[in-house]
Residue, then its C-alpha position, 0 to 999 in steps of 0.5 A: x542733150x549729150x553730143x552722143x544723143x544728138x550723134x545717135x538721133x541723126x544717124x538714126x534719121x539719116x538711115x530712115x531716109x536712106x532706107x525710103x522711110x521719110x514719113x517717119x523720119x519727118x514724124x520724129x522730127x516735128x516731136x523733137x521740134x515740137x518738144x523743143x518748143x515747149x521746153x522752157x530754157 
């Protein structure tokens, strides 16, 4: 992941928590993890 993908995922999770949307935030946090988990380095 380039700096500036990880730079658009946060500010794309921080303003859906700013805007009261934790559910989808935590949503898209558990794929990253998940697909981070699965990626064999």
């Amino acid at each position: 992941m380039t700096r500036l993908e990880l730079l658009t995922l946060l500010y794309s999770l921080q303003a859906l928590l700013e805007s009261d949307k934790a559910d989808k935030a935590i949503e898209i946090i558990e794929k990253i993890i998940k697909e981070a988990e699965n990626t064999n380095i």
